[in-house]
C-alpha positions, 0 to 999 in steps of 0.5 A: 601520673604517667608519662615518658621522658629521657631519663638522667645518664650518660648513656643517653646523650639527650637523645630522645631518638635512641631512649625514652622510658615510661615514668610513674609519679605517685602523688600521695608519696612524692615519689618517682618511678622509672618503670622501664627501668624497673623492669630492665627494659634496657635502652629502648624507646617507651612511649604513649603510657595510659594506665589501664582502667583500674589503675594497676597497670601501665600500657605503652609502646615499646620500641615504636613497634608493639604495645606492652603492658607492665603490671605495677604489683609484679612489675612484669612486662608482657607484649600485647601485639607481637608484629614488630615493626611491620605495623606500627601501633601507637596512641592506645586507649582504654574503653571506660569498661576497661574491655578494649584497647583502641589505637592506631597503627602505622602513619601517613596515608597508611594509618588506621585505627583498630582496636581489640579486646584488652585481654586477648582477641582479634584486632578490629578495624576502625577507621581505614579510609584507603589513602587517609590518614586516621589516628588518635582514637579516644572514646567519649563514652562506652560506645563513642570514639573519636579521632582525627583524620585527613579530610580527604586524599588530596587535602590533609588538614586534621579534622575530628570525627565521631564514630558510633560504635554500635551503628558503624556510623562516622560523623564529622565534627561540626566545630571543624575548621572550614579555613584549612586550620587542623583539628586534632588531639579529641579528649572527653571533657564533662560530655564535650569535646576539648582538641587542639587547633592551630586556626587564627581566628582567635588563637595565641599562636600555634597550637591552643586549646577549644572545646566544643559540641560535635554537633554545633559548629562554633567551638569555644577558644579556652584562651586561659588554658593557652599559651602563646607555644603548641597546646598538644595532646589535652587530657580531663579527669573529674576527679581530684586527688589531695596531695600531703601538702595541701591536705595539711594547709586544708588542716591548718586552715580548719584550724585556724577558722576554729580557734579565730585566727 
């Protein structure tokens, strides 16, 4: 698992402003890492971790600037866009063939979503409706991409789209909101949709979970997978890891079963 979080230290002061690092926690060993640290990025800010398709990297930004990669054999850090601060790229996305990088630049009315061959090219623009904001790409299947985006100029509520990548085609959801609610965060999930939502019709408070068809209007409310906080920034993955622990308490109950106790 990745993720970013203010590190331990003085230095820091609980500042999320002036510090966060990217971390790594390796399940099968119980063991954490500070990547960031690791490769002496000294004092800045690294945030948005994924790891790349075949898990031997980690890509992030760095310094709410550019994008940059840290391989975790060599532990070596590298920039993937080199613009600096003059656009802002955030929230990058691996394609599921691990061939391109998705993600959004700048924010606000400004905002846009590109993506670029993972190992080197040309950025493409996306989605750049002028005067909208577009941002959180995430593919749902090799040619799939979702994001979120204003409904229009004057109305900035979130909604979700689909975008084709192979006919250029942009599709509102139909689970979207009709009640001035915000539809935002996509995630795939088993060939569905999961976002996050802040509308009242059946909610907890805040933000919660749903999941729904982009093609069907009534999205299901994932009441257990809610709370009465914000519901932010979901993620799925079918696959499921042993820990040490609970492979040893699937030994012991095996055992158990065996000998009838």
């Amino acid at each position: 698992m990745t993720f970013m979080a203010l590190p331990l230290g003085p230095e820091y002061k609980a500042d999320w402003v002036t510090g966060l690092d990217v971390f790594v926690y390796d399940f099968r060993t119980d063991t954490l890492t500070n990547v960031s640290k690791r490769v002496e990025l000294v004092r800045t800010i690294d945030e948005d971790p994924i790891f790349s398709a075949n898990g031997d990297a980690i890509i992030f930004k760095r310094d709410r600037a550019d994008l940059w990669q840290i391989n975790l054999t060599s532990y070596r850090a590298a920039a993937i866009t080199t613009d600096g601060k003059h656009r802002e790229e955030s929230g990058p996305r691996i394609s599921p063939d691990g061939q391109w990088l998705a993600y959004w630049h700048s924010g606000g009315k400004t905002a846009d979503v590109y993506r670029m061959p993972f190992h080197g090219g040309q950025a493409e623009l996306l989605a750049g409706t002028r005067g909208i904001q577009e941002m959180f790409p995430v593919y749902l299947g090799e040619h799939i991409l979702a994001y979120t985006r204003w409904t229009n100029e004057e109305c900035h509520d979130d909604e979700v789209f689909v975008l084709n990548l192979i006919t250029g085609k942009h599709q509102s959801a139909a689970f979207n909101s009709t009640n001035g609610a915000n539809d935002s965060d996509p995630f795939p999930i088993a060939g569905l949709v999961g976002f996050s939502s802040d509308r009242r019709e059946n909610g907890k408070g805040g933000w919660d979970l749903y999941l729904g068809d982009p093609n069907k209007p009534a999205p299901v409310f994932l009441r257990k997978l809610s709370t009465t906080r914000h519901d932010l920034g979901g993620t799925y993955t079918p696959h499921i890891v042993n820990h040490p622990a609970a492979s040893f308490r699937e030994s012991q109950s095996k055992k158990a079963a065996s000998t009838g106790n």
